[in-house]
C-alpha positions as CSV (number, residue, x, y, z in Angstrom):
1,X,-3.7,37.8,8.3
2,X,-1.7,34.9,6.7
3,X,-0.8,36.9,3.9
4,X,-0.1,40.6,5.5
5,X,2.4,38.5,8.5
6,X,4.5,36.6,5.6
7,X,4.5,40.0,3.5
8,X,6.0,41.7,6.5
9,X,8.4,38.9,7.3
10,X,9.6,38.9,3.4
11,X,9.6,42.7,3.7
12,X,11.7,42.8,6.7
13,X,14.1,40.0,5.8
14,X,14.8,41.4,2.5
15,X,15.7,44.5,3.8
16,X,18.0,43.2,5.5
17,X,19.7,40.8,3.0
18,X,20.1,44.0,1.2
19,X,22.3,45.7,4.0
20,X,24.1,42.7,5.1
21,X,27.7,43.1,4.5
22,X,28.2,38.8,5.6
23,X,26.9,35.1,3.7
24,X,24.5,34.5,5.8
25,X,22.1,32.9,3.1
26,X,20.0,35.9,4.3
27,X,18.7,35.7,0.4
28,X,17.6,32.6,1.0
29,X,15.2,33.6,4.0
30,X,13.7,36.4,2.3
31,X,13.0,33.9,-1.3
32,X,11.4,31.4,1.3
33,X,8.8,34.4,2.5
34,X,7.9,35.8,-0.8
35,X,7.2,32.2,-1.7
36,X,4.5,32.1,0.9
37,X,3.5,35.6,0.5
38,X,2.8,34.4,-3.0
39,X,1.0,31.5,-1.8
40,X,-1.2,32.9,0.4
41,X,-1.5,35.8,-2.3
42,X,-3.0,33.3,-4.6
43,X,-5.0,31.7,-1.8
44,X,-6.7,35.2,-1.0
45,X,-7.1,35.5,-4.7
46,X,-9.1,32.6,-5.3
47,X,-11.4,32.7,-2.0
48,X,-12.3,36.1,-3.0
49,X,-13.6,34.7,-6.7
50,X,-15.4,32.3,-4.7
51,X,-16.8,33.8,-1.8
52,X,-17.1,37.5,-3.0
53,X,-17.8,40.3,-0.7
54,X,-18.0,38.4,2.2
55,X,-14.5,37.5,2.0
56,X,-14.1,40.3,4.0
57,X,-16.2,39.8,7.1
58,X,-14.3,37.3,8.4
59,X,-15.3,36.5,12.5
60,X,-12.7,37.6,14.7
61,X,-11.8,34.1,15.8
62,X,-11.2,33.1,12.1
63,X,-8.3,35.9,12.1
64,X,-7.2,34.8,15.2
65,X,-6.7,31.8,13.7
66,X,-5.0,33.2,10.5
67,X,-2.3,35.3,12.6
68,X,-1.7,32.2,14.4
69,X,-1.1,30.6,11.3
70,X,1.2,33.4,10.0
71,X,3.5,33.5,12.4
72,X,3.7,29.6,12.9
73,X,5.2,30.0,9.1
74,X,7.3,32.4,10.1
75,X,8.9,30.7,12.8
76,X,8.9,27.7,10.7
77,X,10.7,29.7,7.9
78,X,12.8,30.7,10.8
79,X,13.6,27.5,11.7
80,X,14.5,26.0,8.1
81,X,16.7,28.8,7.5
82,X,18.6,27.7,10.7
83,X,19.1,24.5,9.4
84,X,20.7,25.4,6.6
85,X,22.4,28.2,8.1
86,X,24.0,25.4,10.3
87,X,24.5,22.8,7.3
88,X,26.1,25.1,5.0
89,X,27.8,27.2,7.3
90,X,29.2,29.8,5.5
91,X,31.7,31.7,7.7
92,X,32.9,28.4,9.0
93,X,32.6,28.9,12.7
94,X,30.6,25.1,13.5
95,X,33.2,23.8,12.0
96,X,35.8,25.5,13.5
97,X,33.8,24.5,17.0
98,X,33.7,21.0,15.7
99,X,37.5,21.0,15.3
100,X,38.4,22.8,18.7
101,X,37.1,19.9,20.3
């Protein structure tokens, strides 16, 4: 479940880095999710060479577990990408809210 939630999110946010028109580091949200898509790619990889074909009876509280784990890294992707959103600020508007004040 890991893998197919962070494959979405990359999927999604790529899609729409591609048809943004503004710098909103978009790029750098999608790079972040095909980084863990490839992680837990590998992971999946390596617990099927180990486990075999009962990699995929998994119990249903195990995948509860997994989807939980997805989508807390994609919230945490979220949340990074925020941060540097807000750092870098690219259209200068927190700086421009800085200086009003």
């Amino acid at each position: 479940m890991t893998l197919l939630i962070t494959v979405f999110a990359a999927a999604i946010s790529t899609i729409l880095w591609y048809n943004s028109k503004s710098d909103r580091k978009l790029g750098t949200l999608a790079l972040m999710y095909w980084g863990a898509s490839l992680m837990w790619l590998v992971d999946a990889v390596v617990e099927y060479i180990e486990l075999g074909a009962e990699f995929f009876e998994q119990a249903p509280a195990d995948m509860l577990n997994d989807a939980y784990l997805g989508l807390c890294v994609v919230a945490l992707g979220i949340v990074i990408w925020l941060v540097i959103l807000i750092v870098k600020d690219p259209e200068g508007k927190v700086k421009a809210m800085l200086a009003s004040k």
